[in-house]
PDB file of N, CA, C and O in Angstrom, chain B, residues numbered from 101:
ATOM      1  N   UNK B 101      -1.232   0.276   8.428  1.00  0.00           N
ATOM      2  CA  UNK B 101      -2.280   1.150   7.968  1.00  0.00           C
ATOM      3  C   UNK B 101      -2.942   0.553   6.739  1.00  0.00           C
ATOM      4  O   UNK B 101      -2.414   0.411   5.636  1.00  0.00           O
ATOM      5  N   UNK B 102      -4.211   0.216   7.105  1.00  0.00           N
ATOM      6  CA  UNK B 102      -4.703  -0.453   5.604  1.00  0.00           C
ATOM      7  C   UNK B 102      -5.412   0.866   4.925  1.00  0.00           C
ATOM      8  O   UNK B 102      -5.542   1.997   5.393  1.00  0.00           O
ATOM      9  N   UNK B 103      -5.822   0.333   3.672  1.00  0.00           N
ATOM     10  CA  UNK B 103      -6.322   1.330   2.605  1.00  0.00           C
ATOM     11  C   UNK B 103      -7.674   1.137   2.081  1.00  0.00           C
ATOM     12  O   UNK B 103      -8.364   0.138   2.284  1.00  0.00           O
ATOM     13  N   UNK B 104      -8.016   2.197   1.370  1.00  0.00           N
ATOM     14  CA  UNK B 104      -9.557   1.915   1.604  1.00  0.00           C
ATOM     15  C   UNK B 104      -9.709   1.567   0.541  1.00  0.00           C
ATOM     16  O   UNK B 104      -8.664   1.448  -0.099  1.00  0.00           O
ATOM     17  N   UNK B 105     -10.926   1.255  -0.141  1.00  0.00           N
ATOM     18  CA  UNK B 105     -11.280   1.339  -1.911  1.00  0.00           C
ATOM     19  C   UNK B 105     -11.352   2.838  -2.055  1.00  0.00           C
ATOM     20  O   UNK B 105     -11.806   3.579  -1.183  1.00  0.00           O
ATOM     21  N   UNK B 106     -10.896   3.215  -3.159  1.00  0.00           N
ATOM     22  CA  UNK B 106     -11.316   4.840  -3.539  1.00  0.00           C
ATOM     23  C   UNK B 106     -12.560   5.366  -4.508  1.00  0.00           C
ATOM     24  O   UNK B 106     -12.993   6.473  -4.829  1.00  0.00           O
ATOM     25  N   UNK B 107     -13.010   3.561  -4.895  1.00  0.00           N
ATOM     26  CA  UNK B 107     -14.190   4.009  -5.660  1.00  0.00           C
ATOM     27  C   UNK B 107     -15.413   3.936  -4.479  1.00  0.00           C
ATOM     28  O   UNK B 107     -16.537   4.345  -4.771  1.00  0.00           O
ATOM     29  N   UNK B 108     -15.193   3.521  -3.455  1.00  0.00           N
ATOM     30  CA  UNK B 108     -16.347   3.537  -2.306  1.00  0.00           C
ATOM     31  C   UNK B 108     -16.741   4.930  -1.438  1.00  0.00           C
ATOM     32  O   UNK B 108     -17.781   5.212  -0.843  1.00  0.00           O
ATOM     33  N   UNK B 109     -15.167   5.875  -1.650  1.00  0.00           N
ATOM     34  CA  UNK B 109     -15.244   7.210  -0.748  1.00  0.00           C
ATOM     35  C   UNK B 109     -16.176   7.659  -1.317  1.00  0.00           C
ATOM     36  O   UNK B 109     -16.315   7.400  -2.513  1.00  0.00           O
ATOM     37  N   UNK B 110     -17.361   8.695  -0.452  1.00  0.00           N
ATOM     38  CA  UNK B 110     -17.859   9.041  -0.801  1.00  0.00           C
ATOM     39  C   UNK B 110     -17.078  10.710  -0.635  1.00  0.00           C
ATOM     40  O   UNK B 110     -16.359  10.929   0.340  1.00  0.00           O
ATOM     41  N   UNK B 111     -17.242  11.421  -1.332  1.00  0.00           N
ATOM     42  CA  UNK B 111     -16.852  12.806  -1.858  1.00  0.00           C
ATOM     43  C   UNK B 111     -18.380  14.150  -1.229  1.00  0.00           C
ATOM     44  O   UNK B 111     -19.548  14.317  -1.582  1.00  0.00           O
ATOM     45  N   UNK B 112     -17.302  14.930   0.003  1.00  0.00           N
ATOM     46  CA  UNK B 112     -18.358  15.629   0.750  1.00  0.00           C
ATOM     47  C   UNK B 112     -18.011  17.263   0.470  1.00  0.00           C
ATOM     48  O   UNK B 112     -16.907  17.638   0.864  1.00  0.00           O
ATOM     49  N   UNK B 113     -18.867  18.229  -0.170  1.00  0.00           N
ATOM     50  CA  UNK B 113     -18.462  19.641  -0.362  1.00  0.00           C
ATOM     51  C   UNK B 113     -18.902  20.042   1.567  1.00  0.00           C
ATOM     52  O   UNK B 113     -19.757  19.789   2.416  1.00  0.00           O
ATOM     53  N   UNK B 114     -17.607  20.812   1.377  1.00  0.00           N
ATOM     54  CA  UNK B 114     -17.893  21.433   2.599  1.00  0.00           C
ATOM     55  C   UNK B 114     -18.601  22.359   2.826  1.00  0.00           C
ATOM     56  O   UNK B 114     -19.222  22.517   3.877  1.00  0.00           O
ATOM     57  N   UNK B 115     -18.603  22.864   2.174  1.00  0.00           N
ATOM     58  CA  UNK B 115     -19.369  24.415   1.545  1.00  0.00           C
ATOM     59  C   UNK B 115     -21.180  24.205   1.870  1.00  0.00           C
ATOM     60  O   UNK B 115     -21.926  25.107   2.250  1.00  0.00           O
ATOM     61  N   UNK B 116     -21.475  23.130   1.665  1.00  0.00           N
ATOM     62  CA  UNK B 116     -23.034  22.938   1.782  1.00  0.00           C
ATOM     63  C   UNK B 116     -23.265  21.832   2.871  1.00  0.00           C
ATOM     64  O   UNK B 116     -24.291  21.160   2.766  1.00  0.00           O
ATOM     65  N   UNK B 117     -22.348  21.568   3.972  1.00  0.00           N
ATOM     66  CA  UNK B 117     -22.679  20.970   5.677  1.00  0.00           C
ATOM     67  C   UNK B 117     -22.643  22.113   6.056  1.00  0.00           C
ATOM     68  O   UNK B 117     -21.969  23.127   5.877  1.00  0.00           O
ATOM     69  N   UNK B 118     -23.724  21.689   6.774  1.00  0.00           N
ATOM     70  CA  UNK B 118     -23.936  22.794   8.290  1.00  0.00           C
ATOM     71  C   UNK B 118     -22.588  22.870   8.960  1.00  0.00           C
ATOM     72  O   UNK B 118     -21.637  22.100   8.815  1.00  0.00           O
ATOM     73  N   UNK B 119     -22.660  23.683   9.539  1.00  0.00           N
ATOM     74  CA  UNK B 119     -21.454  24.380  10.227  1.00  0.00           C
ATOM     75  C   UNK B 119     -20.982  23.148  11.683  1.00  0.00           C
ATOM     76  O   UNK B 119     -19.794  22.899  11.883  1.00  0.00           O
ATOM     77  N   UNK B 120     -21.508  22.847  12.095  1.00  0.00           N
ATOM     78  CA  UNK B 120     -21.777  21.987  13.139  1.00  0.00           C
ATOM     79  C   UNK B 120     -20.699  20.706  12.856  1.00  0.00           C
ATOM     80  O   UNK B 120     -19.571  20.435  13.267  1.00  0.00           O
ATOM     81  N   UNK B 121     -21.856  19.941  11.744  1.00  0.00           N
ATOM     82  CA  UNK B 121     -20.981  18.616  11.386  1.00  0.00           C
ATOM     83  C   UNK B 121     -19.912  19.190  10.500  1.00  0.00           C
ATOM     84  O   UNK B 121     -19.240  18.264  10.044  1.00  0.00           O
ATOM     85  N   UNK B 122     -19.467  20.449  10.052  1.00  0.00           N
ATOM     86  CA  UNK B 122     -18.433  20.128   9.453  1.00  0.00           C
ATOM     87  C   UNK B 122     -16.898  20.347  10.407  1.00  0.00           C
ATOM     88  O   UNK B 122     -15.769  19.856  10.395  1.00  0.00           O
ATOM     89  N   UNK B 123     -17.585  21.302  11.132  1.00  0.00           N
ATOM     90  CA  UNK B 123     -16.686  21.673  12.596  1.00  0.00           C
ATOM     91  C   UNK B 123     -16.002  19.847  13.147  1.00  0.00           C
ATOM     92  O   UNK B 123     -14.815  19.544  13.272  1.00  0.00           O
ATOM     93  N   UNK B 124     -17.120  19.008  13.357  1.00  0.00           N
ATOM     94  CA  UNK B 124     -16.904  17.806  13.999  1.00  0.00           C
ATOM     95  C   UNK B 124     -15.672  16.772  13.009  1.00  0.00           C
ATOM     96  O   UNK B 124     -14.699  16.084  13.317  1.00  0.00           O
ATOM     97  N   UNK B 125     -16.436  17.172  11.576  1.00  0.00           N
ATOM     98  CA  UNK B 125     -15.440  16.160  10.652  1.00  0.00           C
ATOM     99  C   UNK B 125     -14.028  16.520  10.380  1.00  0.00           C
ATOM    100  O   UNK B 125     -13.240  15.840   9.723  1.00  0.00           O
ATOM    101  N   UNK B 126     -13.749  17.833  11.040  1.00  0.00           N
ATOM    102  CA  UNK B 126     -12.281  18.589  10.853  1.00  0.00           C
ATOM    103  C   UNK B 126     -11.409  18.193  12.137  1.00  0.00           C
ATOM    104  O   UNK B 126     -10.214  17.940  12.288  1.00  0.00           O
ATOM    105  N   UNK B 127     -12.741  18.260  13.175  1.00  0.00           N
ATOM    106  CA  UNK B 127     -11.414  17.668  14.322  1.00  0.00           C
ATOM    107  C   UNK B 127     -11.466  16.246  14.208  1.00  0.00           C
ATOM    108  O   UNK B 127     -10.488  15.794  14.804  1.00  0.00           O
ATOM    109  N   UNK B 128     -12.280  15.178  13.631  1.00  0.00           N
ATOM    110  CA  UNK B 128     -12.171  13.829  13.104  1.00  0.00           C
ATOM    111  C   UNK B 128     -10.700  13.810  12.491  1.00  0.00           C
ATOM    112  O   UNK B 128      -9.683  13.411  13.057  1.00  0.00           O
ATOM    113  N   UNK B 129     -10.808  14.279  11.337  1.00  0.00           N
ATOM    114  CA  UNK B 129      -9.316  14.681  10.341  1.00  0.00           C
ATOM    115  C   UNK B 129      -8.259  14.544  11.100  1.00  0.00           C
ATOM    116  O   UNK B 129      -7.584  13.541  11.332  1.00  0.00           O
ATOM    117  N   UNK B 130      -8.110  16.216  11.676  1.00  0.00           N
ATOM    118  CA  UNK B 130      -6.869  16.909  12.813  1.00  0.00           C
ATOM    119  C   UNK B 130      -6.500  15.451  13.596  1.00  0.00           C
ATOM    120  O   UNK B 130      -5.401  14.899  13.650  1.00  0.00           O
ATOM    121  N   UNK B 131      -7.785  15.014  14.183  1.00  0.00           N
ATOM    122  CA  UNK B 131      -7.054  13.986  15.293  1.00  0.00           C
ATOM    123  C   UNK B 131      -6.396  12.279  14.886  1.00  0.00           C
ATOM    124  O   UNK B 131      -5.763  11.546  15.646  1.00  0.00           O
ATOM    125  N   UNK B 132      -6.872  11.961  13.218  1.00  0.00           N
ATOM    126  CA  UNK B 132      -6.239  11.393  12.693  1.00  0.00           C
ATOM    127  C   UNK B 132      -5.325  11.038  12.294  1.00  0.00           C
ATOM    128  O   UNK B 132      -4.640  10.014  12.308  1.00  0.00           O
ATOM    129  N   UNK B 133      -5.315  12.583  11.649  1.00  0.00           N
ATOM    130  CA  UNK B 133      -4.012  12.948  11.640  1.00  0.00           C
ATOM    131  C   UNK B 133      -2.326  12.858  12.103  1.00  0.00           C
ATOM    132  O   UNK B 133      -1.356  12.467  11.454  1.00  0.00           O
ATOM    133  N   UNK B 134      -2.425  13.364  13.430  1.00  0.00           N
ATOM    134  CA  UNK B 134      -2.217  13.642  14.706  1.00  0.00           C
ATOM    135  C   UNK B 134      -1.687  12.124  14.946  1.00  0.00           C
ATOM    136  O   UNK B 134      -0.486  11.855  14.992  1.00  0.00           O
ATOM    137  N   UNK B 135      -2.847  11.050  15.111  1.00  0.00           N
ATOM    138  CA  UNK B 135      -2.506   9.994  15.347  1.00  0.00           C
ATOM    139  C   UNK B 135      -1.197   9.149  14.523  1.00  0.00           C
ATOM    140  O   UNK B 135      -0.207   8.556  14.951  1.00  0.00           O
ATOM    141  N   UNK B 136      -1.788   9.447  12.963  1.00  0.00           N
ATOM    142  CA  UNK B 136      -0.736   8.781  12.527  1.00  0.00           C
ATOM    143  C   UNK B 136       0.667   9.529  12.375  1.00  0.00           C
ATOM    144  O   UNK B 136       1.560   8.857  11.857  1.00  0.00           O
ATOM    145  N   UNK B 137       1.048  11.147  12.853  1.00  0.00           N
ATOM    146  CA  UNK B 137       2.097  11.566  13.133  1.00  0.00           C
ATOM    147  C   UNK B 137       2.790  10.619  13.835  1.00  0.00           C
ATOM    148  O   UNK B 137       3.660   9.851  13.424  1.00  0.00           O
ATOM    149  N   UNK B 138       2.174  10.782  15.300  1.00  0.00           N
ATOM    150  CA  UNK B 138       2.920   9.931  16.345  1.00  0.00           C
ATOM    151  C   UNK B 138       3.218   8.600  16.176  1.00  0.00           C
ATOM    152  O   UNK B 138       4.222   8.193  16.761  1.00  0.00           O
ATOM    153  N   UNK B 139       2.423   7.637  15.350  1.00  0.00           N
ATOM    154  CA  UNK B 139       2.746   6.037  14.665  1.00  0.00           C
ATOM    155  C   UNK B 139       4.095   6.571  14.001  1.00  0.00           C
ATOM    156  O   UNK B 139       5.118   6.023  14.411  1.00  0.00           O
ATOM    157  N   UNK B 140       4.241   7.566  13.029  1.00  0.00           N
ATOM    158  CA  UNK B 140       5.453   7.456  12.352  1.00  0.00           C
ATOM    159  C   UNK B 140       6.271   7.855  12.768  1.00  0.00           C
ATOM    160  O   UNK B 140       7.275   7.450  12.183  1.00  0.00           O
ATOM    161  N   UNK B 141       6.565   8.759  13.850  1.00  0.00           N
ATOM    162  CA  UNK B 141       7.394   9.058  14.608  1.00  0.00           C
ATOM    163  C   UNK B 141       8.327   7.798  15.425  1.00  0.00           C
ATOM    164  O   UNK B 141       9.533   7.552  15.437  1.00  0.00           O
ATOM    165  N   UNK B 142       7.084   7.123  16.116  1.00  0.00           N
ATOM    166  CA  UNK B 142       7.457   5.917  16.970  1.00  0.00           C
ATOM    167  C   UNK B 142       8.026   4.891  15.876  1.00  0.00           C
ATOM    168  O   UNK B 142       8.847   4.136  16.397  1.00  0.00           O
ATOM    169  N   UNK B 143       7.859   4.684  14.729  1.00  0.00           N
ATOM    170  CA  UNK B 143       8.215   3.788  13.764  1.00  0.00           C
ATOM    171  C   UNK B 143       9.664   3.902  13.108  1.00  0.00           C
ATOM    172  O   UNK B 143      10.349   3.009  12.608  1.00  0.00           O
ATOM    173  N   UNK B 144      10.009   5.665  13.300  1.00  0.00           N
ATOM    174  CA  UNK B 144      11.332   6.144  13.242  1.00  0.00           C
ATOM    175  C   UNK B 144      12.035   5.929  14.471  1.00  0.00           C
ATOM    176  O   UNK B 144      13.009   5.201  14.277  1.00  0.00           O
ATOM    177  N   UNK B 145      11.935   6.211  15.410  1.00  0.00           N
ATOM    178  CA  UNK B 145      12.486   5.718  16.743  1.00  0.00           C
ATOM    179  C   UNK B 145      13.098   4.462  16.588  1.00  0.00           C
ATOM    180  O   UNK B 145      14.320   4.322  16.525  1.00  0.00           O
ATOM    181  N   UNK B 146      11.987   3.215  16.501  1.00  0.00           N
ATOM    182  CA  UNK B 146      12.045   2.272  16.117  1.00  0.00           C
ATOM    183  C   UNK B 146      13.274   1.294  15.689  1.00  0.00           C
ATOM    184  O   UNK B 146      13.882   0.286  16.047  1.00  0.00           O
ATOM    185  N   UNK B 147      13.212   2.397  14.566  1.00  0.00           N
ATOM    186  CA  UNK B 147      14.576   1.889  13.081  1.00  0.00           C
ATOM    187  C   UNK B 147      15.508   2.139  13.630  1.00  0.00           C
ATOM    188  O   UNK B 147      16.507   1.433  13.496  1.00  0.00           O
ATOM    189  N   UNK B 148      15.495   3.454  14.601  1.00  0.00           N
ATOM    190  CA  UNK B 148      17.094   3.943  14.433  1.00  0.00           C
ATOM    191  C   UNK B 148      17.461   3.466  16.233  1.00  0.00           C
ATOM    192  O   UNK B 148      18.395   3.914  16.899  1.00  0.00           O
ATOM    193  N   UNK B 149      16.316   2.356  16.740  1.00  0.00           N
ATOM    194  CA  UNK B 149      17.242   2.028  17.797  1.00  0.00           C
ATOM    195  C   UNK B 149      18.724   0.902  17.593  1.00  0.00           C
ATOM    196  O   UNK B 149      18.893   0.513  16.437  1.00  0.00           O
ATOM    197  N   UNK B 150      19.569   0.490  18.472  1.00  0.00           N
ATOM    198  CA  UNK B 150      20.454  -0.255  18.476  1.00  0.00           C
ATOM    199  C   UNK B 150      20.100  -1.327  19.057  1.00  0.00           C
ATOM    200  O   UNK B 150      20.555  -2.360  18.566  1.00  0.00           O
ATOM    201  N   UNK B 151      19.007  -1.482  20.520  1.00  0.00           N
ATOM    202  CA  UNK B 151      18.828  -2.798  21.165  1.00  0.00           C
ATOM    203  C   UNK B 151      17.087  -2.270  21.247  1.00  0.00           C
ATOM    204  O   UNK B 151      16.751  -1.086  21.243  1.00  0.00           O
ATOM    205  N   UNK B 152      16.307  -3.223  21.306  1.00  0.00           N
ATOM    206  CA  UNK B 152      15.175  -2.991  21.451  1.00  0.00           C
ATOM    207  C   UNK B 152      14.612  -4.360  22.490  1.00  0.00           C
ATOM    208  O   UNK B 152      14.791  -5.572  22.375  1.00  0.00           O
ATOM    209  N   UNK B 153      13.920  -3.599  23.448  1.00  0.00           N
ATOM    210  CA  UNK B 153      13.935  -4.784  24.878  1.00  0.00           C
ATOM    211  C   UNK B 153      12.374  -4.294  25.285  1.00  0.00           C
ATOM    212  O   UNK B 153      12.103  -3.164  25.692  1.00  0.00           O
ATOM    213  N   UNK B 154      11.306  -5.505  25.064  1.00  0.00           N
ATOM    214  CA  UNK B 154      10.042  -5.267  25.694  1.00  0.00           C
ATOM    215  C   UNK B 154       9.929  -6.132  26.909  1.00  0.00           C
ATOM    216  O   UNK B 154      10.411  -7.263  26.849  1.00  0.00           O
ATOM    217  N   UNK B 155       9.335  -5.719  28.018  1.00  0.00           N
ATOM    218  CA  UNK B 155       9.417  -6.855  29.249  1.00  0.00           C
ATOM    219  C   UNK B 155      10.739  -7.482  29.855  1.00  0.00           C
ATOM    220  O   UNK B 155      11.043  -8.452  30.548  1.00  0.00           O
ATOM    221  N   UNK B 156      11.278  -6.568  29.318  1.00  0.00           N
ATOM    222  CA  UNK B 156      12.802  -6.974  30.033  1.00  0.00           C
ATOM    223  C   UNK B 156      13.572  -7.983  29.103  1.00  0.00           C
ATOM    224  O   UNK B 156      14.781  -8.215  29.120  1.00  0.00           O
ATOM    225  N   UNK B 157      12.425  -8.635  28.133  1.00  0.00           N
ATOM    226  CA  UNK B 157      13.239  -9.368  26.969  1.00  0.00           C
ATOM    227  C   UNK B 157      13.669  -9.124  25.964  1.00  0.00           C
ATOM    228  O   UNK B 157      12.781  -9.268  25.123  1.00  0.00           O
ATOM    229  N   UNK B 158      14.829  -8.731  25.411  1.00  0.00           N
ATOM    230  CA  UNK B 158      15.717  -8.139  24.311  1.00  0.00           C
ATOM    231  C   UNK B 158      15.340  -8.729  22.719  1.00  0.00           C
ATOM    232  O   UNK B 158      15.835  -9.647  22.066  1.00  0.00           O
ATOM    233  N   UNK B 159      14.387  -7.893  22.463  1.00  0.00           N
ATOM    234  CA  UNK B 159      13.759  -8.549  20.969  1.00  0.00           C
ATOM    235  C   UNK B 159      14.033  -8.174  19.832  1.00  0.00           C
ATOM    236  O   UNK B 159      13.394  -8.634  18.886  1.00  0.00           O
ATOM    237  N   UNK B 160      15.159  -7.145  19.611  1.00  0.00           N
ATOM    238  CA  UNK B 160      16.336  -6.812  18.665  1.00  0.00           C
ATOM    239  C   UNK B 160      17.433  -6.041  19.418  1.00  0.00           C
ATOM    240  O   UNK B 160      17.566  -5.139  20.245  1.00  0.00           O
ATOM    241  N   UNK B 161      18.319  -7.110  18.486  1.00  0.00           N
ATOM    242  CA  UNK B 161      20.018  -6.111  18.925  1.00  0.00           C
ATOM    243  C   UNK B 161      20.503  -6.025  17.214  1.00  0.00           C
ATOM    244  O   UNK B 161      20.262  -6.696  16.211  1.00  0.00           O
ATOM    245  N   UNK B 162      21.355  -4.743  17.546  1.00  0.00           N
ATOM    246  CA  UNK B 162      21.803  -4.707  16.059  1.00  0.00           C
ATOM    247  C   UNK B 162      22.355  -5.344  15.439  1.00  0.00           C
ATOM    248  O   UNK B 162      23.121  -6.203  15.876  1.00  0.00           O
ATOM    249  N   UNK B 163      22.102  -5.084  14.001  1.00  0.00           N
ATOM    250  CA  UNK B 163      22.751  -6.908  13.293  1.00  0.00           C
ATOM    251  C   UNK B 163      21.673  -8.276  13.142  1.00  0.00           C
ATOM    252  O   UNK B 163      21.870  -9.119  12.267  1.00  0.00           O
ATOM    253  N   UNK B 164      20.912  -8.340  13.781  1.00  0.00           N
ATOM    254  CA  UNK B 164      20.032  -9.482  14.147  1.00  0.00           C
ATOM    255  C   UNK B 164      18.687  -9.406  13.935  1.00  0.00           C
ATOM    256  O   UNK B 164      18.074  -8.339  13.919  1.00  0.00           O
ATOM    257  N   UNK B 165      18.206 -10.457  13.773  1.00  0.00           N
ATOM    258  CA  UNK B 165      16.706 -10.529  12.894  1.00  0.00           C
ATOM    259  C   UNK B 165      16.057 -10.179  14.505  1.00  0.00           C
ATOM    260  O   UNK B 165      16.630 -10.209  15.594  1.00  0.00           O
ATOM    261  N   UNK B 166      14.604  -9.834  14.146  1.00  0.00           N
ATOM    262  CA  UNK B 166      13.773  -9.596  15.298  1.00  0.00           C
ATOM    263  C   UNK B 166      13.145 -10.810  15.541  1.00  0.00           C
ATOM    264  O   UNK B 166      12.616 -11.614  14.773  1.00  0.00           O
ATOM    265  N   UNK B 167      13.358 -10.797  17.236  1.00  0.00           N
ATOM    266  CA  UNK B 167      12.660 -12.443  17.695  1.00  0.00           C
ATOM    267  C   UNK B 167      11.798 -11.796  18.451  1.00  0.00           C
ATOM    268  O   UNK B 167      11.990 -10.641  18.830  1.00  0.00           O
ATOM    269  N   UNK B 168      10.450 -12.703  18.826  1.00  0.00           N
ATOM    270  CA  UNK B 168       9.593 -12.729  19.653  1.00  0.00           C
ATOM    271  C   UNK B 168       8.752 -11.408  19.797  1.00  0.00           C
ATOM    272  O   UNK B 168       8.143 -10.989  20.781  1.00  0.00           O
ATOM    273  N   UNK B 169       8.892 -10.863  18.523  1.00  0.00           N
ATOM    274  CA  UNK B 169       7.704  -9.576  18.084  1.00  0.00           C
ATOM    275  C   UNK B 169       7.328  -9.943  17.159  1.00  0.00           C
ATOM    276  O   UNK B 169       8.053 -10.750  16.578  1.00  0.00           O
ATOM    277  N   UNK B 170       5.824  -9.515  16.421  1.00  0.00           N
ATOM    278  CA  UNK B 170       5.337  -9.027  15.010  1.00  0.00           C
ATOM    279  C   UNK B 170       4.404  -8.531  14.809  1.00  0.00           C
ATOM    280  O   UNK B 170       3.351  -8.950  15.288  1.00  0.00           O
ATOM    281  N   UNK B 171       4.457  -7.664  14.173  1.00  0.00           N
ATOM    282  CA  UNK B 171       3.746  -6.769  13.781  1.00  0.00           C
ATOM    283  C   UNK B 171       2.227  -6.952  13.131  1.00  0.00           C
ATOM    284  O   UNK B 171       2.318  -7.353  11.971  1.00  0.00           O
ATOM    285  N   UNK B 172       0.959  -6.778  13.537  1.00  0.00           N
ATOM    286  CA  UNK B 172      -0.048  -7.402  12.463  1.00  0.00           C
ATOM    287  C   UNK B 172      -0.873  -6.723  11.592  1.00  0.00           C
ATOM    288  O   UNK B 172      -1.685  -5.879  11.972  1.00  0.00           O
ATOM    289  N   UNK B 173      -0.793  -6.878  11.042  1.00  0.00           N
ATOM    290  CA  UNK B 173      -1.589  -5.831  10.085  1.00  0.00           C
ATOM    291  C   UNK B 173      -3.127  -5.838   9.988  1.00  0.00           C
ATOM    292  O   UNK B 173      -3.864  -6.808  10.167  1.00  0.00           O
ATOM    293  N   UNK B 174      -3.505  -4.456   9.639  1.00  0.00           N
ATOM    294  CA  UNK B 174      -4.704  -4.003  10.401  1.00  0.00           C
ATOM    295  C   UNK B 174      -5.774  -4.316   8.888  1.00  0.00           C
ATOM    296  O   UNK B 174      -6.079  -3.213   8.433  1.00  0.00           O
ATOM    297  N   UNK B 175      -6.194  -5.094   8.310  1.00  0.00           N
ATOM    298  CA  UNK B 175      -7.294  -5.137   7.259  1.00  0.00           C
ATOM    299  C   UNK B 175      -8.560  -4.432   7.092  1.00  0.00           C
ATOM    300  O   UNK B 175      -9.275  -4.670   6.119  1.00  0.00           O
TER     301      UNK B 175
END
């Protein structure tokens, strides 16, 4: 998950959007949200497996460094 600048956000009162776009920017939010629930969920899964096998090839067992995955980060 990369991060944004915080001096670039721009800062929106809700109070003075039309009802419309602000309806739209809440389920924007919600479904963001939402999304990154399920990333951290799957990221807990993750940790607390014992063997981890993609394609039938075993790319962590416990105890052992992870081969033939990595992770890339999103800029």
């Amino acid at each position: 998950m990369g991060t944004k600048n915080k001096k670039k956000m721009k800062k929106l009162d809700l109070l003075e959007m039309p009802n419309p776009e602000r309806m739209r920017l809440m389920k924007e939010v919600r479904e963001r949200l939402r999304q990154k629930i399920m990333e951290a969920k799957i990221w807990q899964r993750l940790l607390e497996a014992e063997n981890l096998t993609i394609n039938g090839n075993t790319v962590y067992k416990e105890n052992e460094e992870l081969s033939g995955f990595y992770i890339k980060n999103r800029l």
